[in-house]
Every structure is written in C-alpha cells, then in structure tokens.
N, C-alpha and C positions, 0 to 999 in steps of 0.2 A: 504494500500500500504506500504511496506521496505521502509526503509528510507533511504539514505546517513548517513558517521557519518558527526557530525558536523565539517562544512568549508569545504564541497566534494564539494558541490556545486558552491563556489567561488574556490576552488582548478582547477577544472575542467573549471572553466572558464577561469583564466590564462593559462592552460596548451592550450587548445583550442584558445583562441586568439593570440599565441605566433606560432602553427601550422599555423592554416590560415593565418596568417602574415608573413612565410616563404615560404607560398604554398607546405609545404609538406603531401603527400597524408597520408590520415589518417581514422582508423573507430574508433569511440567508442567502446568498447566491457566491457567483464565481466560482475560483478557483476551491476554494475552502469545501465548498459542498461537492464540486465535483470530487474531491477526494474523499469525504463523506460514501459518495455514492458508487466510488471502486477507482478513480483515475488514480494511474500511477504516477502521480508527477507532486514534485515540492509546490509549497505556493506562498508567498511573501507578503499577500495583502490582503484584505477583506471587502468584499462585496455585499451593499443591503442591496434590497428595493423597499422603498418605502412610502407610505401613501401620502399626498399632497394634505396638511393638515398644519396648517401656517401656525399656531398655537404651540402644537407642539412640539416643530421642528424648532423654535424657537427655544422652548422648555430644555430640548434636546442641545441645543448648541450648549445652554449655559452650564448642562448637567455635565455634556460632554469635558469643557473647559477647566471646571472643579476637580473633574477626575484627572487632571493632568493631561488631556490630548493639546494640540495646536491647532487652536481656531482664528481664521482668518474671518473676521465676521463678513468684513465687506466685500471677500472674495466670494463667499458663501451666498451674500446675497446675489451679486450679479451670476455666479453660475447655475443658481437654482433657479433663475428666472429663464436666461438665456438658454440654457443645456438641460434644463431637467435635469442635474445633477449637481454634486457639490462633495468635496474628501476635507476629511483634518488627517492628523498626523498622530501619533504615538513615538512620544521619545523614545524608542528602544535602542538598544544598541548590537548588532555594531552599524544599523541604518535606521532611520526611523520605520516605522507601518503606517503604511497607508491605508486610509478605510474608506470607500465610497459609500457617498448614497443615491443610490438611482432615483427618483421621484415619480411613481407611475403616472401615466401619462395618457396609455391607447388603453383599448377594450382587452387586448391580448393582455396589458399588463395587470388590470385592474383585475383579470381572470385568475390570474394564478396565487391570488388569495384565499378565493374558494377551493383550490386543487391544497393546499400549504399540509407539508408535515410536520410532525413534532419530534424532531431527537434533545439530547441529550448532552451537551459538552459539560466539561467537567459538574459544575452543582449548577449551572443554568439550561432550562427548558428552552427548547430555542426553535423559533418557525422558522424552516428554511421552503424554499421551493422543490415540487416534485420530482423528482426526477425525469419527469417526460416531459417537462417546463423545461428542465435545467437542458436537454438535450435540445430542444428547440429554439432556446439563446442560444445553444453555442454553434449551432447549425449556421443559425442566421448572423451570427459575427465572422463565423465562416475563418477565422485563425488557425494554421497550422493545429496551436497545441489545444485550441478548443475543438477541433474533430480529432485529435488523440485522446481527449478527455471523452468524447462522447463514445470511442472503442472503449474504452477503460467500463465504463458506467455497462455499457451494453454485455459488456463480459461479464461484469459482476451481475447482474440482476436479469439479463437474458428474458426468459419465458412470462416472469414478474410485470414488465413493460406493459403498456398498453397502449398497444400498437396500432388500435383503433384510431385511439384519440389522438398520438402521434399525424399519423396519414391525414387526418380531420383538420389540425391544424394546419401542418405543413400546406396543405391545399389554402386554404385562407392567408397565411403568410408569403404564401410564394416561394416557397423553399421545399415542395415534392420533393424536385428532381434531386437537391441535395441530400434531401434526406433517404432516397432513393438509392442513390450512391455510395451514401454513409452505411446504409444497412448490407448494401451488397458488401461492399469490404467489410463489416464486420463478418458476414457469412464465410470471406472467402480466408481471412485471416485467423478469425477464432472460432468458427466454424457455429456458431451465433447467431439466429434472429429469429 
C-alpha cells in the first residue's frame, strides 16, 4: 500500500476534527483517499471538497489559523471566488503540507455527498468520497499518476465497484471513452473488471 508523507496522518486529523466541529460538509478526496482505497503511490498533501457555506468557511479559516496552519486570508478570498478553491499550509517539516479545498460547484459535485463514506483515521471519523466518485475525478483530471491510482483502487476492490453507476456517469461527464480505456487496461494488466 502508498503511504502518506510523514505527519499526513495526524495533519489530517486536525484538519478533520476542526470540520466536524464546525459541521461543515466535507469529503476527503485526492491523493490520501486514493491510497485509502488500494493506490500504491506516496502522497504529500490533502484534498477536501467542501460545500459552499460562507459562515462556515469563515469559522473554518479562523479554527484552521489557531490550530497552527498558514492562512493567507486574502489569498483565500480571491481564490475561493475566482477558482472555487483555496489551500493553507501546515508547518511540517522537512516541507510544509499542503491542504486544498475544493468548493463544490456543479451537480456532479454536489452528488457525491449523497454517495460519501465513512472510514476511520486514527481517532477521527472522517467523510471521504466513494470510490466510484474518486475514480471518476481522477478519470476526468486525466494525470498520469491519477489513472495509476484508479488501476491501484480497481485492483483493490474489483467486483465491489459499481460499474453501473461508473458507465452512468462517465456518459454525463464525457469521459466513456476514458473510462473505457481505463477498464480495458485494468483487465489486461491485473486481469480486473
């Protein structure tokens, strides 16, 4: 199994206690979940998505700031308006951590709160996104190491998938054919789908 770098783990726990303690709606995502879900690869940052809630994104910067992360407020704002997103920082050493927040924005994104699981990191409960969610961003970023991640996921959980709902999207998205593709090399490489 990818690992976290070191301190993701406790990183991620703060961040995560400090949401749930705000009640703001939130998934896990990127690199972190994909390893969650079988990708063999390290991963150095953290990915939310988080739902549009001006209150308590707000609540969330200051909670964030006490806990020690680096917040740029006023970066924060111009990119949450412009980009639908916005990261602070975690003093770690020997680099900082990087944390995004995605802001959902479309109907796809706003969906995959209803699909949302629940694991486990160390003492916090933590939403993260499905796995047939998580395979469907990383389709559609379309990165080298995000369709290495979505062989990784498909290896682990194989039959589990729901390959349905997969094909359903992908068709609304406009990513079939990649997904098409992703599935055949996963059949032809780990013999999988």
């Amino acid at each position: 199994m990818g690992r976290p770098a070191k301190n993701l783990k406790k990183i991620t726990e703060k961040v995560v206690k400090i949401l749930n303690g705000i009640r703001l709606s939130y998934l896990l995502t990127g690199g972190i979940a994909s390893v969650l879900y079988g990708s063999q690869r390290d991963t150095f940052d953290l990915d939310f998505v988080i739902k549009r809630e001006k209150e308590k994104i707000e609540l969330l910067i200051k909670k964030l700031t006490s806990a020690g992360f680096i917040v740029d407020e006023e970066e924060i704002q111009f990119l949450s308006k412009l980009a639908n997103r916005f990261f602070i920082e975690y003093p770690a050493k020997p680099l900082p951590v990087r944390v995004d927040f995605w802001i959902s924005k479309t109907v796809f994104d706003r969906h995959l709160f209803e699909r949302q699981k629940k694991l486990v990191i160390g003492k916090q409960r933590v939403r993260t996104i499905s796995p047939e969610d998580l395979l469907l961003d990383k389709i559609h970023t379309g990165r080298s190491k995000d369709l290495k991640d979505t062989l990784g996921i498909i290896a682990k959980l194989g039959k589990k998938l729901d390959y349905k709902y997969l094909h359903f999207w992908a068709k609304i998205l406009n990513i079939h054919d990649e997904l098409k593709k992703v599935l055949k090399q996963a059949k032809e490489e780990i013999g999988r789908y």
